[in-house]
Residue, then its C-alpha position, 0 to 999 in steps of 0.5 A: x879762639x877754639x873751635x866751640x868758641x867760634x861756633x858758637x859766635x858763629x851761630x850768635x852771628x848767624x841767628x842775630x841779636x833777637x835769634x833764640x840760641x838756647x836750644x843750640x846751646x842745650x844741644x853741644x852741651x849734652x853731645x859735650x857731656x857725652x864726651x865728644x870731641x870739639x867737632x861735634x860739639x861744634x857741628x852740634x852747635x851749628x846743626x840748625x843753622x842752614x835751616x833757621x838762617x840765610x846761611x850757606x853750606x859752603x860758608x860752614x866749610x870753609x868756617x869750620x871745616x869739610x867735617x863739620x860741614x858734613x854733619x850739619x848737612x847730614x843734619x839739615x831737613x831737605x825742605x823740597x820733600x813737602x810731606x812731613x813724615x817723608x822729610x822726616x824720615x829721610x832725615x833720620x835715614x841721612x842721619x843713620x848713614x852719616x854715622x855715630x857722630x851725626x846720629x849722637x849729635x841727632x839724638x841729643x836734639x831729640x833729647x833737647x826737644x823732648x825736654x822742652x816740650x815738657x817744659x812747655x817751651x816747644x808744642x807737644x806735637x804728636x807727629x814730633x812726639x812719633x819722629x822722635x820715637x822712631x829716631x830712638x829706635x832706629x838709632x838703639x837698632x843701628x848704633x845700640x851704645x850710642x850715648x843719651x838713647x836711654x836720657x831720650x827714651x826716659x823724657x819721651x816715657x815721660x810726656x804726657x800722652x795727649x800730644x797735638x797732632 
């Protein structure tokens, strides 16, 4: 089996059989589109997985690799910063500095997120909505030819203006 290939079983293993692998999925597929290489598509495959599931981060090392398991660590919220807008922007900094890699695989969520919530599938929140916008600006500014910025600022333009706070 390839490398996707074992990602992704990984990942359906990880969530288990009621785990909701759609956003996942929509994720490795638009890194894919981008022309990435496996790698990222499978890190961008695992990249919610030491934040949804009991997984461990050595055990995405020695499954996948130390580069995988680099950029789903780059990717993964450090949850003992408690105020919302701090994570967040830690987040973004740890994204911004682990490279084009990491920040493609970063903007394809915000991209995947984005449309969800115009789906309705996700809650239009205005604190994720204002994330997601200083994700965009922060990686047109530091990686200005990255694939899919401009797919995530049209779906951000086209939200409705009356998110949740």
């Amino acid at each position: 089996m390839d490398l996707v290939g074992r990602a992704e079983l990984f990942a359906r293993q990880a969530y288990g059989p009621e785990g909701d692998l759609a956003h996942p999925l929509e994720v490795s597929r638009l890194v894919e589109s981008a022309g990435a290489p496996d790698v990222l598509v499978a890190a961008a495959l695992l990249h919610d997985v030491l934040e949804d599931t009991e997984t461990e981060p050595a055990l995405i090392a020695v499954s996948f690799g130390s580069r995988v398991a680099a950029l789903v660590s780059a990717l993964t919220e450090d949850e003992t910063i408690a105020n919302y807008r701090q994570r967040k922007a830690d987040l973004r900094s740890r994204a911004r500095a682990a490279g084009p890699d990491a920040a493609l695989i970063f903007v394809a969520d915000k991209l995947s997120n984005t449309r969800r919530m115009r789906r309705g599938d996700k809650a239009l929140k205005a604190r994720k909505v204002a994330h997601y916008h200083a994700t965009l600006e922060l990686m047109r500014r530091e990686f200005p030819m990255l694939p899919l910025l401009d797919q995530l600022d049209r779906e951000l333009a086209a939200l409705p203006q009356q998110a949740a706070a």
